[in-house]
N, C-alpha and C positions, 0 to 999 in steps of 0.2 A: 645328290639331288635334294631341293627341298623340299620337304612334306606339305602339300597344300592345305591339308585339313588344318595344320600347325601355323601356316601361312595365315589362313582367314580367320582361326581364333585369336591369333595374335593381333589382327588390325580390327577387331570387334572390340577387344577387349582394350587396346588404346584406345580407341575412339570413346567407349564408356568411361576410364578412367579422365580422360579429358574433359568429357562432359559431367563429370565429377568437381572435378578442378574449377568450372565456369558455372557451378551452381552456387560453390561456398566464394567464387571471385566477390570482392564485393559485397557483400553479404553483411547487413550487422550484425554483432552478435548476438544480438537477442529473438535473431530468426533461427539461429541452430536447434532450439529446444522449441521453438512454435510446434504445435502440432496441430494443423489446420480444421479438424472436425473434434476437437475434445483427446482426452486419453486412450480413447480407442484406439486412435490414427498414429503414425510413426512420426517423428521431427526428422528433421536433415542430419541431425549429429546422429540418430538412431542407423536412416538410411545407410548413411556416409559410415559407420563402421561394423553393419551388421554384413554390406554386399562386399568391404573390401576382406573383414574375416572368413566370409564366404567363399570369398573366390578363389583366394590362398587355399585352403583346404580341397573345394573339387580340382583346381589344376593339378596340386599336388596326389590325390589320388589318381584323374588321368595319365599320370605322368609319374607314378608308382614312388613316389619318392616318402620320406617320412613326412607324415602329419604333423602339423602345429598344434601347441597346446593350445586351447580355445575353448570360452565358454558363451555357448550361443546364448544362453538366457541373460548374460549381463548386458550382452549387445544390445538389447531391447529396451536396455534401461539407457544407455550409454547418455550424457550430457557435455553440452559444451558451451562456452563462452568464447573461444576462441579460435576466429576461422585458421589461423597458423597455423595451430596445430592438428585441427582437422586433415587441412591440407598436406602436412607431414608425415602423416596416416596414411593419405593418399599414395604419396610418392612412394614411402616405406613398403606397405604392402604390394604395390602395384610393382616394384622393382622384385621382389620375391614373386610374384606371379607371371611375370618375365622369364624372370632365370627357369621358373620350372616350366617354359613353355619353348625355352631355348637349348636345343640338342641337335647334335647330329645322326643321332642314332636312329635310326627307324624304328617307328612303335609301332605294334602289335594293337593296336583298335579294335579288337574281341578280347585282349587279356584281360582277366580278373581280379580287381584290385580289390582287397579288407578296405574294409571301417572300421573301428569298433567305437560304434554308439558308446554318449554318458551314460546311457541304462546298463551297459558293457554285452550287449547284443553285439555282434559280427557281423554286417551284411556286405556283400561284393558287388562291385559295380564295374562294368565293361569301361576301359579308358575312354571308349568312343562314348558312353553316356555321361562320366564325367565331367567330360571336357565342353560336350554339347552344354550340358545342364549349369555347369560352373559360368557359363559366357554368356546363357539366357539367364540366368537367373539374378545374373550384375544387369543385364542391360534392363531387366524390370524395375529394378530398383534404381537404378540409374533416372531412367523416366519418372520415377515417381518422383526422386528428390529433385528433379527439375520442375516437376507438375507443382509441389509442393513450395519452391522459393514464387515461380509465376503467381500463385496462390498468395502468399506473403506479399509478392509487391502489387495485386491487386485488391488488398484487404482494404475495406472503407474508412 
């Protein structure tokens, strides 16, 4: 039988990834690195590869599997010129966040899954919060690189 919880993170997390896809569609390149309010604020090349390294990582802790190597503080910096390869970003990641979201096995949604933090802290997180948290935490970001290009193609 298939897991419903597995069921509806899976058609969230398409649907964000596609609205991913329809934010750099189009797009010149010189709006990937806009940042709408100054340096404070994130660009779409930022969004687009802080939420997909993101999301790889908590699926892959709800779903207990090895962690990727990943360094979140470059994500922040991350730059681009070119929505292709943005968009290849996309696909790539979003195919690995697939695969670890595609099983038959029944999970355990109370097990405790390691992190271990760059500080090299250890904290454990329930699959069920992972997985929650990995699929809201893209679809915020999701909206924002959306809020962010509407921003760009309404700028004076």
């Amino acid at each position: 039988m298939t897991d419903p919880v597995l069921t509806a993170a899976r058609k969230v997390a398409i649907d964000a990834f596609d609205e991913l896809r329809r934010v750099i569609d189009g797009i010149p390149a010189d709006a990937l690195d806009w940042r709408p309010a100054g340096p404070e604020t994130n660009s779409i090349a930022v969004l687009v590869t802080h939420s997909m390294n993101s999301t790889r990582l908590w699926l892959r802790v709800a779903a207990g599997l090895p962690l990727p190597a990943r360094d979140r503080n470059a994500e922040f910096g991350a730059k681009s010129n070119d929505p292709a390869a943005l968009l290849r970003l996309i696909d790539d990641l979003a195919a690995d966040c697939m695969a670890s979201l595609d099983t038959t096995e029944p999970i355990d949604w109370g097990a405790l899954h390691p992190w271990k933090r760059a500080s090299g802290e250890v904290v454990e997180f329930t699959a069920a919060y992972a997985l929650i948290h990995g699929v809201e935490h893209l679809r915020g970001h999701t909206d924002q690189a959306s809020l962010t290009r509407h921003l760009w193609e309404g700028r004076g």
